[in-house]
C-alpha positions as CSV (number, residue, x, y, z in Angstrom):
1,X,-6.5,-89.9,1.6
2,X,-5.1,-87.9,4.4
3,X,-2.3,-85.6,4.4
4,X,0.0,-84.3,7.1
5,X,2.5,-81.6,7.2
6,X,4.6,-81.4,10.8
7,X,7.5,-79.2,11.0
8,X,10.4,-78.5,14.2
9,X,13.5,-76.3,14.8
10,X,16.7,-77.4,15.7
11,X,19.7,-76.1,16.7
12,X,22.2,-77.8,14.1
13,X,23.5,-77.6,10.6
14,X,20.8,-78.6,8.2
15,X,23.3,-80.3,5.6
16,X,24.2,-82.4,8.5
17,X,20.6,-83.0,9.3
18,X,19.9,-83.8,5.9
19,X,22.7,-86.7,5.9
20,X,21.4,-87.7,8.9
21,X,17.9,-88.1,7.4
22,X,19.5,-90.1,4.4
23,X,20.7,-92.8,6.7
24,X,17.8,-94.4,7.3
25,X,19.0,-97.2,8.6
26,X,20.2,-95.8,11.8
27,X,16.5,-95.1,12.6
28,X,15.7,-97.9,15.1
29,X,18.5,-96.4,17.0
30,X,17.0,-93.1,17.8
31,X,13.2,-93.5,17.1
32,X,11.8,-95.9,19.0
33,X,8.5,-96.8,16.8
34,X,11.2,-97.6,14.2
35,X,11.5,-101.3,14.1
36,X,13.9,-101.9,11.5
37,X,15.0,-99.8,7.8
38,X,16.8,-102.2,5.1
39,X,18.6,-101.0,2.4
40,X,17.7,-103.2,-0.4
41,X,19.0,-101.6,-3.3
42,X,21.2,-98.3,-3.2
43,X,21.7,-95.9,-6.5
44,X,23.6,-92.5,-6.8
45,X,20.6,-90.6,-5.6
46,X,18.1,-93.0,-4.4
47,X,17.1,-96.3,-2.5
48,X,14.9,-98.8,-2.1
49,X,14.3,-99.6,1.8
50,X,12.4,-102.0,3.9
51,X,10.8,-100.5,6.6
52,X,8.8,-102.6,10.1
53,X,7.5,-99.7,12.6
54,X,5.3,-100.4,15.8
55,X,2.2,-98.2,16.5
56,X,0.2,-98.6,19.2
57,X,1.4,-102.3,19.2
58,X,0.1,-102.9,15.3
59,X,3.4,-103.9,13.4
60,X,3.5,-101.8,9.9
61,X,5.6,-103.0,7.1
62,X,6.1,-101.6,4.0
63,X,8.3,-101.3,0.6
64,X,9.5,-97.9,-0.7
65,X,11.1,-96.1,-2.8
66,X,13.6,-93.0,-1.3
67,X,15.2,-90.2,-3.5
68,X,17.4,-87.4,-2.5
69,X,17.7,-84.4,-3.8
70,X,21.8,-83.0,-2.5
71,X,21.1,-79.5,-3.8
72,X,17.3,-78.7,-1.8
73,X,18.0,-81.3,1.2
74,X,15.0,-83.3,0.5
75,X,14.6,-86.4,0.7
76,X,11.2,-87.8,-1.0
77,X,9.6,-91.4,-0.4
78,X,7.1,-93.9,-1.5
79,X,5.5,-96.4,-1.1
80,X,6.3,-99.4,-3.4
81,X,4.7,-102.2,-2.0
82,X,2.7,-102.8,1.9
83,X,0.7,-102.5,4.1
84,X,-1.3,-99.3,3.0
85,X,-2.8,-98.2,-0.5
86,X,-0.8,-95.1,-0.6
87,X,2.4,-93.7,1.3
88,X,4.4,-90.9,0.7
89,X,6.4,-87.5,1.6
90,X,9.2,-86.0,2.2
91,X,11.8,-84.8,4.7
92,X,12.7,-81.2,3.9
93,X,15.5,-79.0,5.8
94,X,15.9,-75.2,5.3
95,X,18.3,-73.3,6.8
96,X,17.2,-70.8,9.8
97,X,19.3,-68.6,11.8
98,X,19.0,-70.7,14.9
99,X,20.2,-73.9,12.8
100,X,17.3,-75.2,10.4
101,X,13.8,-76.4,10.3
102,X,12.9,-80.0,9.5
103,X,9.8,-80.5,7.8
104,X,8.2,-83.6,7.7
105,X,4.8,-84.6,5.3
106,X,2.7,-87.4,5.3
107,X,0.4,-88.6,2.4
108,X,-1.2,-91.6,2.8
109,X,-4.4,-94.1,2.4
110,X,-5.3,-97.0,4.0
111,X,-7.3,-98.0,0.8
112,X,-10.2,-99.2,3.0
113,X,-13.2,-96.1,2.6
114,X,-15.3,-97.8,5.2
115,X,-12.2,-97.9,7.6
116,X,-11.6,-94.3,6.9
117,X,-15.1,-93.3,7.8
118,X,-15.3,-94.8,11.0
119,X,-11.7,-94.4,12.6
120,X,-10.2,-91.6,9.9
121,X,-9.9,-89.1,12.7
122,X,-8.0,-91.5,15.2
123,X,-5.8,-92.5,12.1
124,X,-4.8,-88.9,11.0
125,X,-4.0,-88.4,15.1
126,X,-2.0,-91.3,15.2
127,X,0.1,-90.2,12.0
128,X,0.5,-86.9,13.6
129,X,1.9,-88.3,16.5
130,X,3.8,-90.5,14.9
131,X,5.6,-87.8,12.7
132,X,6.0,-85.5,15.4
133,X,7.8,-88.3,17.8
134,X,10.2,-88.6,14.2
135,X,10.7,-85.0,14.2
136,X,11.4,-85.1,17.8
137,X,14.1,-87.9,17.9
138,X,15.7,-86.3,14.7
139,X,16.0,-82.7,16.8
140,X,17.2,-84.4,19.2
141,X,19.7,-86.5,17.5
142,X,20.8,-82.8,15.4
143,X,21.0,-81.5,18.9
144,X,23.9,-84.0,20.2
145,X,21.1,-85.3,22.6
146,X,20.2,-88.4,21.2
C-alpha cells in the first residue's frame, strides 16, 4: 500500500472549487489523463462513477464509490470494483486568504507484492505525477485558465 498526499493554491473561491470537484464528469475536459467519468448511480450526497484514465499509455479502469461532504468541501472516493486491489482519497478545499488550497490524497494497492517490490518506487512517482497534473488542471480551471 502506498499513500500520497499532494496539495496546490489557487486563486478562487473554494466552494466553487469544491462544486467543480463534484462534477466529475467534466474531467476529460480539463485533465487530459482523464479518459472518461460516468455517472452511474447519483444520491443526495454521493455517486457511483465509472472512471477510464491513460498513464503512460496503460488504460486504467475502475468502479467507485464518491461521497461529499457540503459542510467540510470534501469529497471522499473508493474504489468499488477495478483494476487495482485498493483505491481511495479524497479531494479536500480550505479556505486561504489568496483563495483556497486543494488537497489531493492517494491510497492505493496494486494487490500484486512481487510487483510492488520491483517497480513500487516508479508506481508511487507515477501516482505523484498523476495527482499533481489533477491538481494542476483543477488550479487552472479555478483560475478561469482552463
Amino acid at each position: 500500500m502506498t499513500y500520497v498526499v499532494r496539495s496546490i493554491e489557487a486563486k478562487g473561491d473554494p466552494r466553487q472549487a469544491y462544486e467543480l470537484a463534484k462534477d466529475m464528469e467534466s474531467f476529460p475536459k480539463f485533465m487530459p489523463d482523464v479518459q472518461s467519468v460516468t455517472v452511474i448511480d447519483r444520491g443526495e450526497n454521493s455517486t457511483v462513477t465509472d472512471w477510464v484514465t491513460e498513464i503512460d499509455g496503460t488504460e486504467i479502469i475502475w468502479t467507485e464509490q464518491d461521497k461529499f461532504d457540503d459542510e467540510h468541501m470534501i469529497v471522499s472516493y473508493k474504489l468499488i470494483d477495478g483494476d487495482l486491489d485498493k483505491f481511495e482519497g479524497e479531494w479536500i478545499f480550505e479556505p486561504t486568504e489568496e483563495g483556497c488550497k486543494i488537497t489531493l490524497t492517494v491510497d492505493y494497492d496494486f494487490g500484486i507484492p512481487e510487483l510492488i517490490h520491483l517497480i513500487g518506487g516508479v508506481l508511487e512517482i507515477k501516482v505523484t505525477e498523476n495527482s499533481d497534473m489533477m491538481l494542476k488542471s483543477m488550479k487552472k480551471r479555478v483560475e478561469g485558465q482552463a
